[in-house]
N, C-alpha and C positions, 0 to 999 in steps of 0.2 A: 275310466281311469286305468284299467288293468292293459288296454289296447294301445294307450297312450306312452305308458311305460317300457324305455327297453330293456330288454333282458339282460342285456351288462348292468345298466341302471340299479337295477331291483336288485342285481347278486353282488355288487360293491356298496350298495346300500346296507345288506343284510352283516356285509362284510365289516362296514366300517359303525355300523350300529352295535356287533357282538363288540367289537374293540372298544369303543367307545364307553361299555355298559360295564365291560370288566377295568378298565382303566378308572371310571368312577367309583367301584363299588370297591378298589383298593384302598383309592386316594382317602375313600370315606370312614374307613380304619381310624386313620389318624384325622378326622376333620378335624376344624377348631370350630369355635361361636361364628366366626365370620365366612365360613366356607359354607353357607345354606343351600348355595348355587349348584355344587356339584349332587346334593337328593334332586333337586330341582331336575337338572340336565338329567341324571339315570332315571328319573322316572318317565320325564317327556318322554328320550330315547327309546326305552324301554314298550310302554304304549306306541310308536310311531311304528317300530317293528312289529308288531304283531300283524299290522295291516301291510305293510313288506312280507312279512313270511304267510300271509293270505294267499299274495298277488304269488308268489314264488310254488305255492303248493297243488293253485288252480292247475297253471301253466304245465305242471310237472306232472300230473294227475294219471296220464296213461301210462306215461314210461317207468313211471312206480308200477303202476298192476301190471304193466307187461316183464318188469325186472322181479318184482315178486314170486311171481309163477315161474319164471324163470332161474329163483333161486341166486340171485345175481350178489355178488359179494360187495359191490361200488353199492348196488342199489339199498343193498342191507346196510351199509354205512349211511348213507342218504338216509333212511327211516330211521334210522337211531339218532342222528345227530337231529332231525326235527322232531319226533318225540323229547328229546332233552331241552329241545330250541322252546316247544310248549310247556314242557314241565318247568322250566325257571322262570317263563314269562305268567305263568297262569299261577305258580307260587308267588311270583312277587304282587300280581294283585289281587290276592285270598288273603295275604298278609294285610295288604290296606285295609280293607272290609273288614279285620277282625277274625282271620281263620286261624285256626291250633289243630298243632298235632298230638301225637302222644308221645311218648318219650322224653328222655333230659334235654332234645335241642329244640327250639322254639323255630316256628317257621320261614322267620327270617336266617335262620340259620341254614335250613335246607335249602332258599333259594340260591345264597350264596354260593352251598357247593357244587348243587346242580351247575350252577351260572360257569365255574369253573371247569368241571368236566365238560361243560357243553365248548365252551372257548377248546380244549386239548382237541377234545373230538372235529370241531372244524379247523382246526391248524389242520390234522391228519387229512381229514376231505378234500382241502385244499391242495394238498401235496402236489398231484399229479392235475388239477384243474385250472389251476392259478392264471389269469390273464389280466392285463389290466384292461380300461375301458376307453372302449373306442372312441375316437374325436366326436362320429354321429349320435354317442349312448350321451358325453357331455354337453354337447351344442345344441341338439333337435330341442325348439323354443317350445315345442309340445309338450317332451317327453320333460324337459325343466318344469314346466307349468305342474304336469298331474305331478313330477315331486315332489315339487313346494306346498302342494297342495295337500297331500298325503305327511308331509310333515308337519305344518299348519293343523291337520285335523288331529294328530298323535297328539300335538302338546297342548292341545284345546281339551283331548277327550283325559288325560292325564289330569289337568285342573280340576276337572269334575269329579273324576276318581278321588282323587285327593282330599275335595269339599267334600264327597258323599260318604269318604269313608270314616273310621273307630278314629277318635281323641289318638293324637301322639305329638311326639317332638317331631322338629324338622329333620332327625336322623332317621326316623320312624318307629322309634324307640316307644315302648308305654310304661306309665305308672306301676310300680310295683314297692309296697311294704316304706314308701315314706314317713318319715317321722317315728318308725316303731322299732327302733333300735336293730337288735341283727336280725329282724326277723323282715329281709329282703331276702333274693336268690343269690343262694353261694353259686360260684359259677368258676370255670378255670381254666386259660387259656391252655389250650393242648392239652398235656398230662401235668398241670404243674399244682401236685396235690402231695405235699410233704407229712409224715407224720407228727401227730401234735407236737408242738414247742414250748416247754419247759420252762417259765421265767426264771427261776435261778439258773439256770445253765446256758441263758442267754445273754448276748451283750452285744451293745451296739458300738460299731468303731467307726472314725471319721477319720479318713484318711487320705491319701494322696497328695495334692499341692496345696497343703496346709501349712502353717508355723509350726505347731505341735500337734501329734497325732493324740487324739482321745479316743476311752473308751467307757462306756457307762455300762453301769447294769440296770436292770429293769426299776429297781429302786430308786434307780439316781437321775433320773430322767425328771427332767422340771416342765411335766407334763400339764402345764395348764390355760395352755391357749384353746380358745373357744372360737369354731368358724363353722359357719353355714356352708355347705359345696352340696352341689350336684353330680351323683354318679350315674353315668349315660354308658350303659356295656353293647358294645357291637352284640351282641344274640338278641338284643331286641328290650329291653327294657330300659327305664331311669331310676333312680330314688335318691329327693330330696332328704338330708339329713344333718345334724349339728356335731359336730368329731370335736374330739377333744385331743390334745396331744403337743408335742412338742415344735413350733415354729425352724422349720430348716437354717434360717438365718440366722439364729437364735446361737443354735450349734455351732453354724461358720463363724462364727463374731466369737465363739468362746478357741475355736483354733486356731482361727487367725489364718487368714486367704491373700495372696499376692495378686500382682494386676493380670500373671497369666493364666488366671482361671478361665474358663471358660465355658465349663461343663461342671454339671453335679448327677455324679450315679447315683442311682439305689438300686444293690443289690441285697437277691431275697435268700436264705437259707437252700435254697433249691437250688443255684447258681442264675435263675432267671435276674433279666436287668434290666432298664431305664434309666435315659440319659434326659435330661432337663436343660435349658440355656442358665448360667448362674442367674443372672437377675429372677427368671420364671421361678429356680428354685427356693430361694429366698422366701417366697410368699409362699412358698406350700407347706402343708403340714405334715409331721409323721404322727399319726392319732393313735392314741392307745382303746381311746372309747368312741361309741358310738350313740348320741342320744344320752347319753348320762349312763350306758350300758359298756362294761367293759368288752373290748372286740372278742365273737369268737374266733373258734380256731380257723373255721371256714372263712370269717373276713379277714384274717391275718395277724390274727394274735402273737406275738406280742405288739408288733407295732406295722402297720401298712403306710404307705404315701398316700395322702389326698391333694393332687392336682388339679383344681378346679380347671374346666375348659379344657380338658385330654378326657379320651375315652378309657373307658374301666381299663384295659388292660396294660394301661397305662401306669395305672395304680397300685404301685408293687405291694405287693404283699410277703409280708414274715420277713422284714426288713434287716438283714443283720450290719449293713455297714453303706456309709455315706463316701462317697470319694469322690474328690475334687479332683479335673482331669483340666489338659490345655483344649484337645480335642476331644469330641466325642467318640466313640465304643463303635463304632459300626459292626464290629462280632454279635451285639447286644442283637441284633436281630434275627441272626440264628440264635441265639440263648435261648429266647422266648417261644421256640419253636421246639427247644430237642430238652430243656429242660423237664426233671420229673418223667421222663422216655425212662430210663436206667433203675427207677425205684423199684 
């Protein structure tokens, strides 16, 4: 296999494998119910490179130890970016199996950012190496054979991984603190951790391309729709639970929406935000309880978004105000990044 393979082959492989693995594990941020395909495809991916970056390590084996000893600055880049190239693929299946670290991020969390530094690190490598592949690297019916062959054995040995390893969701998410009111993992995208909030000195507004703008305070909230959702957080966990709270469409219908709606924000106390399609928002709820347990501060007390079918961070938390837009926010995606930075 390794004889068969050529050398452009193997290093646009390894090239279009790293792209490929950070391109899914974005998309995977935001999956829905219907997007299973893209853990599917980074995982295959994922497993088929490791036996690429085998084939690529063999081959490179003297000119490492002779660049070593030689102190070589390319070759010290080379050893760093395949140490990172091992550390994100051998996190991502210690994670399957069941592995934990210590600390507040969970190990899916480390693979991520490894996965990330390692993509920066091979842009840099790339820099001065970059070529594309020869007509003979694409056409040689041999060196296609042990490809296909080599990819064929990645997404075969990936299913087994998969069977063999710990209970999870198709996100790779596991069970955590279902049914037991707030006592799941408080968790927080970046820095977005505001000091506790006050019910009386809170109030909720509905605003923007509305009839009449409202505002309620924490008492005046006709908080009693009852709905089952599942919260699925990118760091690695799920938990099934029953929220209790005030229906979004409930509110729109009390302010009265025109046909150029289009969007419904929720933003949080923090200035973090999320945008919704209006119909999506309609069906979701702003929950004051969680389990018959009022939210704590850490799940978003006074009142949070439950989107069923969006990932946790999706689910804004310490909601102070609903707005109706034509378009969506696309600032909202820095927000969620630099908010709670400034506290």
């Amino acid at each position: 296999m390794d004889r068969a393979l050529p050398s452009g082959l193997v290093d646009w492989s390894l090239l279009v494998g790293v792209a490929l693995l950070v391109g899914t594990g974005l998309a995977s941020l935001v999956a829905r119910p219907g997007d299973a395909w893209l853990f599917v495809v980074h995982g295959g991916a994922g497993v088929a490179l490791v036996g690429f970056l085998g084939v690529k390590l063999w081959r490179v084996r003297a000119r490492v130890r002779a660049g070593v000893r030689a102190r070589s600055g390319t070759v010290a880049l080379s050893v760093l970016l395949t140490l990172l190239a091992v550390a994100a693929l051998a996190s991502g299946v210690a994670w399957v199996f069941g592995a934990t670290i210590p600390g507040p991020w969970t190990l899916l969390v480390a693979h991520a950012a490894v996965g990330v530094v390692t993509a920066v690190v091979l842009v840099v490598h790339l820099r001065d190496r970059f070529a594309p592949p020869s007509r003979a690297d694409l056409t040689e019916r041999r060196g296609a054979l042990a490809w296909a062959g080599m990819v064929t054995v990645g997404a075969a040995a990936y299913r087994v991984t998969d069977a063999l390893g710990t209970e999870r969701r198709y996100t790779g998410s596991r069970e955590q603190g279902s049914g037991e009111g707030n006592r799941f993992p408080v968790t927080a995208w970046v820095a977005d951790d505001p000091d506790p909030v006050g019910a009386d000195d809170w109030t909720l507004a509905v605003t923007g391309l509305v009839d009449e703008a409202t505002e309620y305070g924490y008492g005046d909230l006709p908080a009693d729709t009852a709905e089952r959702a599942l919260l699925d957080c990118t760091s690695g966990w799920y938990s099934d639970h029953e929220w209790t709270g005030v229906r979004v469409g409930d509110l729109l219908d009390a302010a009265g929406t025109g046909e150029d709606a289009g969007w419904v924000q929720f933003r949080s106390v923090t200035g973090y935000r999320w945008s919704l399609p209006v119909e999506e928002a309609r069906d979701a709820l702003l929950a004051t309880a969680v389990d018959g347990e009022r939210l704590s501060h850490g799940h978003g007390f006074p009142l949070r978004l439950v989107a069923p079918g969006r990932r946790g961070f999706q689910w804004v938390k310490w909601v102070r105000e609903v707005r109706v837009t034509r378009r969506r926010d696309r600032s909202e995606w820095v927000a969620i990044n630099v908010s709670g930075l400034g506290d």
